[in-house]
PQR file of N, CA, C, O and H, with PARSE charges and radii, in Angstrom:
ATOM      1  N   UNK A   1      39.761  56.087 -10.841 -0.4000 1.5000
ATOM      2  CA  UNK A   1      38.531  55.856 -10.104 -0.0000 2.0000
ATOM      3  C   UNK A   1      37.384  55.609 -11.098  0.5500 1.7000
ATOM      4  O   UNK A   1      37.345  56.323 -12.101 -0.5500 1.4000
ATOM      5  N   UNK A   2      36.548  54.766 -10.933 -0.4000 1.5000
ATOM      6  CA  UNK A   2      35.787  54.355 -11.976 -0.0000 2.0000
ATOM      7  C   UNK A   2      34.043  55.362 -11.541  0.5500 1.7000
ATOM      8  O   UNK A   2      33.752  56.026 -10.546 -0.5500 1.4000
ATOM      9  H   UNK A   2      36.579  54.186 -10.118  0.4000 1.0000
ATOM     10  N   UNK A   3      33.495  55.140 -12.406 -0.4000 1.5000
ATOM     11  CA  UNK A   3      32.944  56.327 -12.405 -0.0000 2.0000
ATOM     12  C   UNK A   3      31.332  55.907 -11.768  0.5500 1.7000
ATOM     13  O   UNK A   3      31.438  54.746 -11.371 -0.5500 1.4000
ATOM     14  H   UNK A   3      33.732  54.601 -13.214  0.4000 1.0000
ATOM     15  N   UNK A   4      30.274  56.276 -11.588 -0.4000 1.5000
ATOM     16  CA  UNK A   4      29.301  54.980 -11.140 -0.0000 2.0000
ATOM     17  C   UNK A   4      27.872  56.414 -11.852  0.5500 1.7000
ATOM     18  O   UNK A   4      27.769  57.640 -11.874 -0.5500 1.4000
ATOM     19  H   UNK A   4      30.188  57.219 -11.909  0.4000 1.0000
ATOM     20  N   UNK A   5      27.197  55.392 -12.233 -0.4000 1.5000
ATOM     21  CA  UNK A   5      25.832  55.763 -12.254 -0.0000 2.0000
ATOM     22  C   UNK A   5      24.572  55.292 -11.748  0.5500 1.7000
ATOM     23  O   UNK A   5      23.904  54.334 -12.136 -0.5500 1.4000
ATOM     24  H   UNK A   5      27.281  54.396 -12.214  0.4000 1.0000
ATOM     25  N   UNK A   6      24.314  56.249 -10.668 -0.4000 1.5000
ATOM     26  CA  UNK A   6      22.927  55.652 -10.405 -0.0000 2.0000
ATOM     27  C   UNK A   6      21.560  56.110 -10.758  0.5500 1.7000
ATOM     28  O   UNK A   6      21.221  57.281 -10.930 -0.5500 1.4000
ATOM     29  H   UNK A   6      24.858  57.028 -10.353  0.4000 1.0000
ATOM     30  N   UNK A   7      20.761  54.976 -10.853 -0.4000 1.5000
ATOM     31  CA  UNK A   7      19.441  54.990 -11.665 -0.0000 2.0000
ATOM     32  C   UNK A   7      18.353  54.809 -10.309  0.5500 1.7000
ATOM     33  O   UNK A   7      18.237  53.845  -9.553 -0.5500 1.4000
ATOM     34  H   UNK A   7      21.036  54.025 -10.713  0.4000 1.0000
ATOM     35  N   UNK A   8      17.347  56.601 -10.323 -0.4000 1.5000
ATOM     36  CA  UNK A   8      16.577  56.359  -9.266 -0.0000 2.0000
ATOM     37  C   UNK A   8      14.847  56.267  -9.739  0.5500 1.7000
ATOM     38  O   UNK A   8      14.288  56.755 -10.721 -0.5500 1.4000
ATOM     39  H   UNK A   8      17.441  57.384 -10.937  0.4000 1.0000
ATOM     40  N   UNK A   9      14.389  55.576  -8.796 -0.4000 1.5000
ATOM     41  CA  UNK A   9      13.166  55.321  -9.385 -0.0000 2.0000
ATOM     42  C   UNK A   9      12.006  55.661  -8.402  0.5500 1.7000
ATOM     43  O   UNK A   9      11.755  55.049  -7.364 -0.5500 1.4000
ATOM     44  H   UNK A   9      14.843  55.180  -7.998  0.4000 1.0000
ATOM     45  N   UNK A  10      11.390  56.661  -8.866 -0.4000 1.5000
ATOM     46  CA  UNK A  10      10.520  57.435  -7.903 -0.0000 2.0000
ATOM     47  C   UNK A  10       8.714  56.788  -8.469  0.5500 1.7000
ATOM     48  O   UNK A  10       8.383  56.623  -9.643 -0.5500 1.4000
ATOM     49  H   UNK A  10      11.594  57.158  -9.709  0.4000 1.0000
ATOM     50  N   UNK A  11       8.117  56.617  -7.641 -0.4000 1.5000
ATOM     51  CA  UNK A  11       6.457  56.457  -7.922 -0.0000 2.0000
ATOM     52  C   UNK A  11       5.832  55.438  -8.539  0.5500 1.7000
ATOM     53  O   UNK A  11       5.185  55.261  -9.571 -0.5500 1.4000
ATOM     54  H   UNK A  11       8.386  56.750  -6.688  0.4000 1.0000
ATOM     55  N   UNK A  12       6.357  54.577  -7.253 -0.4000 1.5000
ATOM     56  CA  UNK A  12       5.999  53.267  -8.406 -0.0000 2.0000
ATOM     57  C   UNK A  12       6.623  52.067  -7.168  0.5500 1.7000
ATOM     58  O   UNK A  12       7.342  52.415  -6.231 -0.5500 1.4000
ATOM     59  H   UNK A  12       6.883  54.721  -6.415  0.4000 1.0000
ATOM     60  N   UNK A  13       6.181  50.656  -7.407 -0.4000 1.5000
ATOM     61  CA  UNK A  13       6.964  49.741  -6.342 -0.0000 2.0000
ATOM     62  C   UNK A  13       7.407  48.880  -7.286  0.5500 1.7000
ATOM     63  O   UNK A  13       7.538  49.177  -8.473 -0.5500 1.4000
ATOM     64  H   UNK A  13       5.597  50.374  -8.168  0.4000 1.0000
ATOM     65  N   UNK A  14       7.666  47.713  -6.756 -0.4000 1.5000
ATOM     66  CA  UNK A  14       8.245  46.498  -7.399 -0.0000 2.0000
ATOM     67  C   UNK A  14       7.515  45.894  -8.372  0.5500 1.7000
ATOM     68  O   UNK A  14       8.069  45.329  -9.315 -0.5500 1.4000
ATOM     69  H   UNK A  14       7.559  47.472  -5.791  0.4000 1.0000
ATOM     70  N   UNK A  15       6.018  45.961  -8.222 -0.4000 1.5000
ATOM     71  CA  UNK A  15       4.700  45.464  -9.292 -0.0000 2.0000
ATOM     72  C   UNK A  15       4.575  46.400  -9.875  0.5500 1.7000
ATOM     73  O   UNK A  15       4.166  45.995 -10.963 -0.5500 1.4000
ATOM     74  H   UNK A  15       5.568  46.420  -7.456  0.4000 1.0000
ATOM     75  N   UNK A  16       4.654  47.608  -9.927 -0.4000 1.5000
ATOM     76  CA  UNK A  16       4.857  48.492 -11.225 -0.0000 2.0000
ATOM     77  C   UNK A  16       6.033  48.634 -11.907  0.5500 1.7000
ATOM     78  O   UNK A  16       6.146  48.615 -13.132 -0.5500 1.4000
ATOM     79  H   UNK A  16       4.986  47.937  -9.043  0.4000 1.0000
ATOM     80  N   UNK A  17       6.993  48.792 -11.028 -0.4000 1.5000
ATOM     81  CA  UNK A  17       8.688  48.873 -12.388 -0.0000 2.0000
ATOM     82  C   UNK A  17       8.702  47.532 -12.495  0.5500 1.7000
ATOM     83  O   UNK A  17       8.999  47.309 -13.669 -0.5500 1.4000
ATOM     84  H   UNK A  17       6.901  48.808 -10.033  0.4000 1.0000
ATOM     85  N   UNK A  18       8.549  46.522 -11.929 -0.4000 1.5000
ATOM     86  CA  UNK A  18       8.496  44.887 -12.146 -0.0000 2.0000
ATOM     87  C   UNK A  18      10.249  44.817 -12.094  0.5500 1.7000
ATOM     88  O   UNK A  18      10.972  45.049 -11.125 -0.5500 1.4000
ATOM     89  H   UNK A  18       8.308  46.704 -10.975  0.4000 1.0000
ATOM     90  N   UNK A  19      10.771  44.274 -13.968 -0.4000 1.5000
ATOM     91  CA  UNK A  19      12.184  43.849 -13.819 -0.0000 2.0000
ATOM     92  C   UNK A  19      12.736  45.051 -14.076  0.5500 1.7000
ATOM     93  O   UNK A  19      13.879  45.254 -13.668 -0.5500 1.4000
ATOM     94  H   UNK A  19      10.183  44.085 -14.755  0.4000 1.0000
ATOM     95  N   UNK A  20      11.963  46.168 -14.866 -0.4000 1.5000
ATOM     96  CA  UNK A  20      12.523  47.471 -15.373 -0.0000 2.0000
ATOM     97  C   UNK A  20      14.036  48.159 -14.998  0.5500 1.7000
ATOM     98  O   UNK A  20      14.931  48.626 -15.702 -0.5500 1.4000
ATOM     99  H   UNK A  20      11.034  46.003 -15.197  0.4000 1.0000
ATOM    100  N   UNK A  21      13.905  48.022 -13.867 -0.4000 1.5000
ATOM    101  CA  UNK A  21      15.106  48.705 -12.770 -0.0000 2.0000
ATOM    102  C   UNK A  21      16.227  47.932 -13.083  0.5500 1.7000
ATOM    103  O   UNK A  21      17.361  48.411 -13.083 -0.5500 1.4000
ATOM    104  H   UNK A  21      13.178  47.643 -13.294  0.4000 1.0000
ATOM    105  N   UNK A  22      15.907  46.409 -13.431 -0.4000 1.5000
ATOM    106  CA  UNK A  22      16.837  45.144 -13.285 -0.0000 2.0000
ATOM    107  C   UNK A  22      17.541  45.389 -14.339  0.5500 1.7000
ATOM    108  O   UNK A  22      18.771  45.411 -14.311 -0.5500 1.4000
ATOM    109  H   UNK A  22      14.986  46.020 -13.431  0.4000 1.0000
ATOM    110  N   UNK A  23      16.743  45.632 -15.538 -0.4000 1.5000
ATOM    111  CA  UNK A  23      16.753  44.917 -16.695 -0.0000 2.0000
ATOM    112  C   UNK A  23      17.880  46.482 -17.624  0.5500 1.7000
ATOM    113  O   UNK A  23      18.946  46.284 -18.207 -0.5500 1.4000
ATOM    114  H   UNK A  23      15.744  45.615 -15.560  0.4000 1.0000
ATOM    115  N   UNK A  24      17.238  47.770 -17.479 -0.4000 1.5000
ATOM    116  CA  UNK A  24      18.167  48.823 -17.718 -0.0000 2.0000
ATOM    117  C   UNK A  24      18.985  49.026 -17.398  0.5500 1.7000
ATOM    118  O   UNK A  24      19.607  49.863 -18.050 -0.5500 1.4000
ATOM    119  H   UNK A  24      16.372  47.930 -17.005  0.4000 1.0000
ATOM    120  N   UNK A  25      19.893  48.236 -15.710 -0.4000 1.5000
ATOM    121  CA  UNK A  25      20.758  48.757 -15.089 -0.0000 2.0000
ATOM    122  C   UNK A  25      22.081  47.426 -15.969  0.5500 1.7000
ATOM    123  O   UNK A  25      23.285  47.612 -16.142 -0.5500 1.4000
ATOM    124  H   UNK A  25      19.387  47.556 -15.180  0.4000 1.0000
ATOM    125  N   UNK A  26      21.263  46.204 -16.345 -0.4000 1.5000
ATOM    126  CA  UNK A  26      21.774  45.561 -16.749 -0.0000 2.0000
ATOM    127  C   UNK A  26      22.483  45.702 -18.901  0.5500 1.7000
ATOM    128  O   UNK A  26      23.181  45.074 -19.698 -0.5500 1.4000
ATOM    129  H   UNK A  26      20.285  46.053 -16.205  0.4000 1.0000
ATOM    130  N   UNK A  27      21.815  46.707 -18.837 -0.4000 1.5000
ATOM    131  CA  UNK A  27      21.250  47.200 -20.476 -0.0000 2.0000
ATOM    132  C   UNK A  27      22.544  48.032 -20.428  0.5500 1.7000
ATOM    133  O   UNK A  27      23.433  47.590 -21.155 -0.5500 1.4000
ATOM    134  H   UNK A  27      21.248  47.217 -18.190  0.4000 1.0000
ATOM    135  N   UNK A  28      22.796  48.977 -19.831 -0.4000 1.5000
ATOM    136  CA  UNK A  28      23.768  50.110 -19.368 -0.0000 2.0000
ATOM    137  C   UNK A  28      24.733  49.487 -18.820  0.5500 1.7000
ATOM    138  O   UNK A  28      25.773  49.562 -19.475 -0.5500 1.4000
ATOM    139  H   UNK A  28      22.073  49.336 -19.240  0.4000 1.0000
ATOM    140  N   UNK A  29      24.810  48.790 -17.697 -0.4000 1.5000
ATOM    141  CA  UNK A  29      25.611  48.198 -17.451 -0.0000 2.0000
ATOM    142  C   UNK A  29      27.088  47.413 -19.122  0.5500 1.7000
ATOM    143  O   UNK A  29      28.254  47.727 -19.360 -0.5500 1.4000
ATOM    144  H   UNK A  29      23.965  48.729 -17.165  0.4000 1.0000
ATOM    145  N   UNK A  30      26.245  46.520 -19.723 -0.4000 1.5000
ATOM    146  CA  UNK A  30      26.762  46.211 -20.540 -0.0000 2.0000
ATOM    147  C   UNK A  30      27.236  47.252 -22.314  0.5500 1.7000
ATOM    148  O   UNK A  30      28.040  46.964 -23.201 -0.5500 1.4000
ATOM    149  H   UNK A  30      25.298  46.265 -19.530  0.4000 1.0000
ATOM    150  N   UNK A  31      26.513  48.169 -22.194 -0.4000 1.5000
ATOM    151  CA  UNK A  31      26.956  49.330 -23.129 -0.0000 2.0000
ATOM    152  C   UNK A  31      27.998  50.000 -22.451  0.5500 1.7000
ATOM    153  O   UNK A  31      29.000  50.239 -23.126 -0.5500 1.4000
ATOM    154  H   UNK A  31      25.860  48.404 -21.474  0.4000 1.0000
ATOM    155  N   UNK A  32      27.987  50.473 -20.883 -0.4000 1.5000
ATOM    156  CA  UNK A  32      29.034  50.863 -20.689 -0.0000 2.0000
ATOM    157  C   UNK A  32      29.742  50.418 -19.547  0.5500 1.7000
ATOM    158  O   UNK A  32      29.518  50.730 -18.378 -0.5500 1.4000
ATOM    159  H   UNK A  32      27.174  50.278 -20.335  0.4000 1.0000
ATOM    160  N   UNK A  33      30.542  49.725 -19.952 -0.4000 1.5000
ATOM    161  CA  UNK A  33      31.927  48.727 -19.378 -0.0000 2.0000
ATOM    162  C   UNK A  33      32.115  49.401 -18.124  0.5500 1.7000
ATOM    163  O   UNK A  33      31.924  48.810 -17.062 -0.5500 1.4000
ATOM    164  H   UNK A  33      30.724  49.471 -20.902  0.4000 1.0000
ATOM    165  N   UNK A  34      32.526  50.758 -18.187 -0.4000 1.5000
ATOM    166  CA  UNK A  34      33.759  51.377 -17.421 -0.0000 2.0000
ATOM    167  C   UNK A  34      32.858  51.596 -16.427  0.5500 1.7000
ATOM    168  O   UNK A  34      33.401  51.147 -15.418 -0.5500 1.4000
ATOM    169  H   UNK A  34      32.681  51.238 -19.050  0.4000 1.0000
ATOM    170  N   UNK A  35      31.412  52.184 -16.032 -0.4000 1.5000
ATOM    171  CA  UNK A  35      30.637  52.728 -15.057 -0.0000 2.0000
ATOM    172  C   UNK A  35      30.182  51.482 -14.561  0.5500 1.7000
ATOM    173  O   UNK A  35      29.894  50.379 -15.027 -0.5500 1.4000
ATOM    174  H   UNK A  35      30.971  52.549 -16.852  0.4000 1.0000
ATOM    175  N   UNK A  36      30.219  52.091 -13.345 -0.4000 1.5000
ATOM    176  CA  UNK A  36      29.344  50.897 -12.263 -0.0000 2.0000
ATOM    177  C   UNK A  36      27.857  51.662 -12.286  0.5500 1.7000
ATOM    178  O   UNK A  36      27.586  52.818 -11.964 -0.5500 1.4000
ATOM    179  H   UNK A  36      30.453  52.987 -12.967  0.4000 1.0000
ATOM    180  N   UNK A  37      27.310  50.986 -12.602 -0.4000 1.5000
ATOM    181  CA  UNK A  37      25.609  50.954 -13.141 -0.0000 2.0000
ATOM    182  C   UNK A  37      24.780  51.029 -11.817  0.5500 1.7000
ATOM    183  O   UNK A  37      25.280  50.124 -11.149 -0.5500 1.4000
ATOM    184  H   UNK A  37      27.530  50.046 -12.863  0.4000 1.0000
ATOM    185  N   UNK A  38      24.018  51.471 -11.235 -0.4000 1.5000
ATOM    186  CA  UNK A  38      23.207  51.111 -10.066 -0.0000 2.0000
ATOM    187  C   UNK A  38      21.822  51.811 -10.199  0.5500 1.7000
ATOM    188  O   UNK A  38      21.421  52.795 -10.820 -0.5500 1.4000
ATOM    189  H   UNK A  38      23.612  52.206 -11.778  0.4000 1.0000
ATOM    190  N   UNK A  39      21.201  50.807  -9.278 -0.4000 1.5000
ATOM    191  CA  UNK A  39      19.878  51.326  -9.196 -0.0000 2.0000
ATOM    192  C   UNK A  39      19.093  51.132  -8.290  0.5500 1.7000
ATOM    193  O   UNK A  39      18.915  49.983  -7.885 -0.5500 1.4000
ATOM    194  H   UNK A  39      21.527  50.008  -8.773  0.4000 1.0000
ATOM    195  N   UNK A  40      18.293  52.415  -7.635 -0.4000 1.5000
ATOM    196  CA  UNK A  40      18.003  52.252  -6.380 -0.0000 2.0000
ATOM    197  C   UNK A  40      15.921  52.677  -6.765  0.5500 1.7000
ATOM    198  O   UNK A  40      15.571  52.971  -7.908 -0.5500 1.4000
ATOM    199  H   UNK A  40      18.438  53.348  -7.964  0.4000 1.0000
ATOM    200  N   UNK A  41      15.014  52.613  -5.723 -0.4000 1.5000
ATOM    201  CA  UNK A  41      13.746  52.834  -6.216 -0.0000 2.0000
ATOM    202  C   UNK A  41      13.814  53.324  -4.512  0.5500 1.7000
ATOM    203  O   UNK A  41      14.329  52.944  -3.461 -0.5500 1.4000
ATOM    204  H   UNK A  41      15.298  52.375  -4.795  0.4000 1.0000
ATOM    205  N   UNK A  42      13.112  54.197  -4.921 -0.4000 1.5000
ATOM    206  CA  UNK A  42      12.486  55.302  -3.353 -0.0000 2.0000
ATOM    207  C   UNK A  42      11.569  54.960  -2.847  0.5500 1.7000
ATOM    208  O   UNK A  42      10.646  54.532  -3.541 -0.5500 1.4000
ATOM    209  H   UNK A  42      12.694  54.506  -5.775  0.4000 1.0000
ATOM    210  N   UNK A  43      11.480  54.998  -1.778 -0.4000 1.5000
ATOM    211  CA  UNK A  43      10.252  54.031  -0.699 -0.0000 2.0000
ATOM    212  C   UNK A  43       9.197  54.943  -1.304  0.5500 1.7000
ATOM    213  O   UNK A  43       9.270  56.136  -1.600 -0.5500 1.4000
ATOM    214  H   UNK A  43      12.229  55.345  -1.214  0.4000 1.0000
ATOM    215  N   UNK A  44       7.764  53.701  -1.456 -0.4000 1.5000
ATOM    216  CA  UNK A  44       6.889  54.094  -2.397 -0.0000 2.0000
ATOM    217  C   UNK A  44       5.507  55.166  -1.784  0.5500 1.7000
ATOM    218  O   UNK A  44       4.592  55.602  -2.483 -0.5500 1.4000
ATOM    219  H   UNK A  44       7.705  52.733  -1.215  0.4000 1.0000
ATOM    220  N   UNK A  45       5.678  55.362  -0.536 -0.4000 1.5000
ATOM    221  CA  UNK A  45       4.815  56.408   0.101 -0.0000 2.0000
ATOM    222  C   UNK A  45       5.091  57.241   0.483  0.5500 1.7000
ATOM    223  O   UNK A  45       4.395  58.055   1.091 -0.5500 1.4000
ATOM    224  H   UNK A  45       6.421  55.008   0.031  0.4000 1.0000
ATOM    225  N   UNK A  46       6.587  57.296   0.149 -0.4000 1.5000
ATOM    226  CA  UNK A  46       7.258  59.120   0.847 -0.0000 2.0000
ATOM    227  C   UNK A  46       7.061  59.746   0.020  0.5500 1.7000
ATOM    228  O   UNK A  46       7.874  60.670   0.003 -0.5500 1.4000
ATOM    229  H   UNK A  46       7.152  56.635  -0.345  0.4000 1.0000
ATOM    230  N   UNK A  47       6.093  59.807  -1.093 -0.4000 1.5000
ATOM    231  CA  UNK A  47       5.983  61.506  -2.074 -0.0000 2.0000
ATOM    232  C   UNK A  47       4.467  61.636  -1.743  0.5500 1.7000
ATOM    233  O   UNK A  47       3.704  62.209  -2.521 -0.5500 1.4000
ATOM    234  H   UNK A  47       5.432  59.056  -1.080  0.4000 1.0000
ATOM    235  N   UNK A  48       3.975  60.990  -0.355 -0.4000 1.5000
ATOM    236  CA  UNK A  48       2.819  62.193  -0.168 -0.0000 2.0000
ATOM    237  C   UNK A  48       2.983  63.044   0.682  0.5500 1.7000
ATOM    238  O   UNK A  48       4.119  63.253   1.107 -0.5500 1.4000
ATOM    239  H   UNK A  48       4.595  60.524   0.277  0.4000 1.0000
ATOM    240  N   UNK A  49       2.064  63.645   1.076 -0.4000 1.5000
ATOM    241  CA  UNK A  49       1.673  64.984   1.973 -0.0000 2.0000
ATOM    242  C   UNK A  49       2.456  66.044   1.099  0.5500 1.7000
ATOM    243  O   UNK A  49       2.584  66.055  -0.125 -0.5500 1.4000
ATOM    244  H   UNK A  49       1.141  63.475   0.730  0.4000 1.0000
ATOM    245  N   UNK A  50       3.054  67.121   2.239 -0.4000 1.5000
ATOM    246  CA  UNK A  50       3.375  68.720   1.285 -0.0000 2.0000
ATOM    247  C   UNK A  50       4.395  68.135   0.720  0.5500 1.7000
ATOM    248  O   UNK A  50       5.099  67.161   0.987 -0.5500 1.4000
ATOM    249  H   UNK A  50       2.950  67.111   3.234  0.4000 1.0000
ATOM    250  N   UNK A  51       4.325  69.158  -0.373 -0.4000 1.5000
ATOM    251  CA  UNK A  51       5.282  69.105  -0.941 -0.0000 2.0000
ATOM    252  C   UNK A  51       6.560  69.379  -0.524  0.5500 1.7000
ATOM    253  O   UNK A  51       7.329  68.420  -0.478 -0.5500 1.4000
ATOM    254  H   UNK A  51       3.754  69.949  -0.590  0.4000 1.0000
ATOM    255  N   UNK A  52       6.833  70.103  -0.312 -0.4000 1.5000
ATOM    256  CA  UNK A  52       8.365  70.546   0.454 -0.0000 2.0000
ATOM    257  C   UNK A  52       8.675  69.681   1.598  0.5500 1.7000
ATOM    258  O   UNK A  52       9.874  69.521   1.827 -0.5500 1.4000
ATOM    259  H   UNK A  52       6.208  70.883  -0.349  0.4000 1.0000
ATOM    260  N   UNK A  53       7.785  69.060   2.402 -0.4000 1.5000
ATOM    261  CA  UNK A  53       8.695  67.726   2.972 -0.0000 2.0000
ATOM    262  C   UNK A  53       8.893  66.730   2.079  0.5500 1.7000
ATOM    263  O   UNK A  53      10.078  66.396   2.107 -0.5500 1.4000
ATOM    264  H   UNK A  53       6.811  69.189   2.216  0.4000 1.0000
ATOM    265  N   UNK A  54       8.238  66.085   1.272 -0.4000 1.5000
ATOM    266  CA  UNK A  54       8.559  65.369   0.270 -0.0000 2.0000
ATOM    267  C   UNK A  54      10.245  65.770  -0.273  0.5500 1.7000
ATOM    268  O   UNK A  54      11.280  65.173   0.024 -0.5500 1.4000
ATOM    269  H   UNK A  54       7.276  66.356   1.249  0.4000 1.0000
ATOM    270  N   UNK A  55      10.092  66.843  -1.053 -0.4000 1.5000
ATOM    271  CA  UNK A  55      11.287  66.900  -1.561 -0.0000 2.0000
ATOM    272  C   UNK A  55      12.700  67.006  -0.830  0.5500 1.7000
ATOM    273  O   UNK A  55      13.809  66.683  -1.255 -0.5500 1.4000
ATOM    274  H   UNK A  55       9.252  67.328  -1.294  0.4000 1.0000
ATOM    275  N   UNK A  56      12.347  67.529   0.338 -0.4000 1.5000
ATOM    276  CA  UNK A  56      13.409  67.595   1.842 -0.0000 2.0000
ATOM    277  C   UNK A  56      13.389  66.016   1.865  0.5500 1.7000
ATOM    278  O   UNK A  56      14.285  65.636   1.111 -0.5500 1.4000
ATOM    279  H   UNK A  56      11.446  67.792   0.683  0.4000 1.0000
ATOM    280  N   UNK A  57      12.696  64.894   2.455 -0.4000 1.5000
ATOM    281  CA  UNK A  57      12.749  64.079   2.472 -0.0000 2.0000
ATOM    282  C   UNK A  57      13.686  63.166   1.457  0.5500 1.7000
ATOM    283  O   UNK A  57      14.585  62.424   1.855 -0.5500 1.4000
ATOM    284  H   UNK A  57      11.968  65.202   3.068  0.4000 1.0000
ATOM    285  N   UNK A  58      13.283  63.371  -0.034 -0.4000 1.5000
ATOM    286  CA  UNK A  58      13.957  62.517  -1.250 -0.0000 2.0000
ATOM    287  C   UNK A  58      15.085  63.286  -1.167  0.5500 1.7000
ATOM    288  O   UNK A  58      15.905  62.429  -1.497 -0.5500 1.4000
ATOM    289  H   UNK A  58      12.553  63.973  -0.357  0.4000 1.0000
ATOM    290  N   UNK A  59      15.927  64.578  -0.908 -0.4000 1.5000
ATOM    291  CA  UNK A  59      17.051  65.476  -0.949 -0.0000 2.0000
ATOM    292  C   UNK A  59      17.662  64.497  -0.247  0.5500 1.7000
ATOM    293  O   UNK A  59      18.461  63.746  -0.808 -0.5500 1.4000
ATOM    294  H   UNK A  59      15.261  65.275  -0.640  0.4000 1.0000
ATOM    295  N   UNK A  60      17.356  64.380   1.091 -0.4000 1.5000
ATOM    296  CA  UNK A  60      18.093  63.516   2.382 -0.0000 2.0000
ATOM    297  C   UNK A  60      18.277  61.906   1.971  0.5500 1.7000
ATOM    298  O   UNK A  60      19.360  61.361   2.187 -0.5500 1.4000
ATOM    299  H   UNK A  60      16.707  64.990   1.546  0.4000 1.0000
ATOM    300  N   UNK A  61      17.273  61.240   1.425 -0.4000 1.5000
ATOM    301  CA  UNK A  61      17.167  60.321   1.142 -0.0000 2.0000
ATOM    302  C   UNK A  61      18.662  59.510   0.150  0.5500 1.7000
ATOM    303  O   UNK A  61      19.351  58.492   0.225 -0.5500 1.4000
ATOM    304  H   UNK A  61      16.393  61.682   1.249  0.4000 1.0000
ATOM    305  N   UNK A  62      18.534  60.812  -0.784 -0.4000 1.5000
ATOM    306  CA  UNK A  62      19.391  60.808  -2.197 -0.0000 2.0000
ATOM    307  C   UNK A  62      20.697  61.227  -1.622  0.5500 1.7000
ATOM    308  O   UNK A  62      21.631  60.439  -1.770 -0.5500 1.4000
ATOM    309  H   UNK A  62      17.974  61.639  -0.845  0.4000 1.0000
ATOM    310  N   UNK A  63      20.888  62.232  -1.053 -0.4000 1.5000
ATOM    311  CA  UNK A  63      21.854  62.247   0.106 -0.0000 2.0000
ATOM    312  C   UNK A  63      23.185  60.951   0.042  0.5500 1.7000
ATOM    313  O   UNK A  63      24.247  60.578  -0.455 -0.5500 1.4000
ATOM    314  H   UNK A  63      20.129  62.871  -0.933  0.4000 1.0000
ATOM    315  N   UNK A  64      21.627  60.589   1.385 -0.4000 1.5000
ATOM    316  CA  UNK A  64      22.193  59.402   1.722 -0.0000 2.0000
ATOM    317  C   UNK A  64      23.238  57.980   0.761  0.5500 1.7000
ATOM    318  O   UNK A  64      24.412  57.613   0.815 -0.5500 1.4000
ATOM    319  H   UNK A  64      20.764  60.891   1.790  0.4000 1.0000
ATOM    320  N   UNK A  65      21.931  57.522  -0.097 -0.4000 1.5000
ATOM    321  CA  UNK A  65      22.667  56.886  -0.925 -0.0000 2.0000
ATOM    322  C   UNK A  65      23.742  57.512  -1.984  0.5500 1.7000
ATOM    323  O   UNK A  65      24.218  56.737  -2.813 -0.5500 1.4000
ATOM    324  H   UNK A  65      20.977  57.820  -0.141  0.4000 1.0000
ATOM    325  N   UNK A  66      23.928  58.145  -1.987 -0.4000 1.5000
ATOM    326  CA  UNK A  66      25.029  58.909  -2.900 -0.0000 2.0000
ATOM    327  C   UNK A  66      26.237  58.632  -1.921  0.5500 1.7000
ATOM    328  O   UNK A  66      27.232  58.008  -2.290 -0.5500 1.4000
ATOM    329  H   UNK A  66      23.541  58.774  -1.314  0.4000 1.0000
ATOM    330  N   UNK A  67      26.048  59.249  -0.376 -0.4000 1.5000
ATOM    331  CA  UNK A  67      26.953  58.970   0.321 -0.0000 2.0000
ATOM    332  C   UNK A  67      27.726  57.782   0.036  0.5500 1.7000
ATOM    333  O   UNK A  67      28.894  57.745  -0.350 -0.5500 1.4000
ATOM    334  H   UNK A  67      25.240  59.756  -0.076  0.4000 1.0000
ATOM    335  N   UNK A  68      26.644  56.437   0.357 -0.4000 1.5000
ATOM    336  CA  UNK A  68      26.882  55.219   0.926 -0.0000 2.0000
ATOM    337  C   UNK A  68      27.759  54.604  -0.514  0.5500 1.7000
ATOM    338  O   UNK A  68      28.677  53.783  -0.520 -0.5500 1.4000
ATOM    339  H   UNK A  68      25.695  56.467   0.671  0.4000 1.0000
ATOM    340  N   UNK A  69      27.203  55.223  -1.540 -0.4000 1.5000
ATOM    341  CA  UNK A  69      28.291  55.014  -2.607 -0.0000 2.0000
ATOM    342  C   UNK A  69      29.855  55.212  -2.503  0.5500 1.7000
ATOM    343  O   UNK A  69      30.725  54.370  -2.729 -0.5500 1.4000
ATOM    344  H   UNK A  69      26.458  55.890  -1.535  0.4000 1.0000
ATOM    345  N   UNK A  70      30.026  56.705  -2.052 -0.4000 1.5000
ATOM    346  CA  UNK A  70      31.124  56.780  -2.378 -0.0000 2.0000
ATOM    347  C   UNK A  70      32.431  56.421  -1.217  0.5500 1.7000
ATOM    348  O   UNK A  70      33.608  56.503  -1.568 -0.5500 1.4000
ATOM    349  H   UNK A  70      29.319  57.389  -1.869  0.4000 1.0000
TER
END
């Protein structure tokens, strides 16, 4: 089973990480062969209000895609 890494990207949108996300997953990607490289960025207004829904929120969130990985 090949092994996968994912790369998450919290606080920030597409005009701030720009290719960043692209460009490391592609960086890693090619250093390491065997892992499937991925990278996901967290919807860019779910880390306001309290804190503890926030982090309930990104828990579930991260959850999720971890799921949908495997």
């Amino acid at each position: 089973m090949k092994k996968t890494l994912l790369l998450v990207f919290v606080h920030g949108s597409d005009n701030t990480f720009g290719h960043f996300p692209q460009d490391l997953a592609s960086l890693l990607h090619n250093a390491l062969p065997k892992v499937d490289v991925q990278s996901v960025q967290y919807p860019r207004f779910e880390t306001r209000g309290d804190l503890r829904e926030c982090v309930a929120k990104f828990k579930e969130w991260l959850q999720n895609k971890v799921i949908d990985l495997e």
